[in-house]
N, C-alpha and C positions, 0 to 999 in steps of 0.2 A: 504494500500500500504506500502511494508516496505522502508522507508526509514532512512538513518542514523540522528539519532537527536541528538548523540553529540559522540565526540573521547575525550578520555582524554589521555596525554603522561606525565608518574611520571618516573623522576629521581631520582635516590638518589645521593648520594652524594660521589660518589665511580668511579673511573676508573678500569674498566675489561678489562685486558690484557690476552691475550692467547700466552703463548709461546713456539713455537715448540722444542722437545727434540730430542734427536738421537736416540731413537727408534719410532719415527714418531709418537708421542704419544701429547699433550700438557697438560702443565699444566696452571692453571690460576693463574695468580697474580692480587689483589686486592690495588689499592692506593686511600688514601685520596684525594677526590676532593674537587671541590670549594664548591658548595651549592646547594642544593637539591632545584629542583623544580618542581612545576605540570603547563601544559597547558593544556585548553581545546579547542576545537571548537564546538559550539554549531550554530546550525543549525535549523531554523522552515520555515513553505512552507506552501503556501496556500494551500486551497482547492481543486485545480485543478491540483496538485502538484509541481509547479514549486516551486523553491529556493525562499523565502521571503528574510530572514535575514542568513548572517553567520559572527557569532560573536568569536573573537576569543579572550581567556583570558590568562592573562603571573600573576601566582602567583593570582589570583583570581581576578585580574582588567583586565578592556577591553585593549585590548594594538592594535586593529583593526576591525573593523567591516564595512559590504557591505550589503546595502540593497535594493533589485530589485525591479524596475517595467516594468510589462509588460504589451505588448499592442499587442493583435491579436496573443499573445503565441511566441514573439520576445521581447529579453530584449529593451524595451523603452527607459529605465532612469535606472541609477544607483548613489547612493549615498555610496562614502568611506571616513569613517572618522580614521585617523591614530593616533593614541594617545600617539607615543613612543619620549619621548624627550619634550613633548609641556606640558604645563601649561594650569589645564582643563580650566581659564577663554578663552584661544585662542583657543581653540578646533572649529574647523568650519568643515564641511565635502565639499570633492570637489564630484562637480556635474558632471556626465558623462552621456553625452546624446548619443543616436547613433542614424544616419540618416539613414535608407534603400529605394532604389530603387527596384524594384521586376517586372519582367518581364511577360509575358502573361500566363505562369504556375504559374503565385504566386510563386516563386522562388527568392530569391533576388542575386542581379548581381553586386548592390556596397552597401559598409556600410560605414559611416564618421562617427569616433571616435571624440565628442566635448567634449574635458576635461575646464570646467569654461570660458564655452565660444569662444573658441579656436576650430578648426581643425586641429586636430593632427596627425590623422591616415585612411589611406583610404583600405579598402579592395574590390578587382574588382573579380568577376568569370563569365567566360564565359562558358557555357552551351550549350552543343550540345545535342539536344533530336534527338531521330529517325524517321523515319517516318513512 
């Protein structure tokens, strides 16, 4: 199955400016920027292909990372741990659980977003089948 297992985005260290002339033409102007850098996002899936892990790298360290679990082929549980600004001894990842309700088509009709034990967010769909 193809799927994507990683993007990488390099800057350099350059501002590209295109500036339009009077004969509708442009020319590029080139200035010193701050500081070159590479991100990645790197991405693995299980077997059955859903999303496992999506890791994302600022300068070759994790600077974010989300890791699923599913249950019946609906994300169950999700685990995000954010790395920007914290000290790795505090590094904890917050836990996101979702609760779904699912109606007599196995369709689901509400989801409860619980971030670290909290109810945060509710999603409702009402569903009209034909007859």
């Amino acid at each position: 199955m193809g799927r994507i297992t990683k993007e990488t985005k390099i800057q350099d260290d350059k501002y590209h400016y295109f500036i339009p002339e009077k004969n509708g033409k442009y020319r590029e102007e080139i200035k010193e920027g701050g500081y070159a850098s590479i991100s990645s996002t790197i991405y693995e899936y299980y077997n059955d292909g859903n999303l496992k892990t999506r890791t994302h790298l600022s300068q070759g360290n994790i600077s974010d990372q989300i890791q699923f679990v599913y249950k019946n082929n609906q994300i169950e549980k999700l685990f995000y741990l954010d790395t920007w600004g914290k000290n790795k001894n505090d590094l904890k990842p917050v836990e996101v659980i979702f609760k779904y309700k699912f109606d007599k088509q196995k369709n689901w009709t509400e989801i409860i977003k619980n971030v670290d034990g909290k109810d945060l967010y509710r999603w409702l769909r009402e569903i009209e089948y034909y007859k």
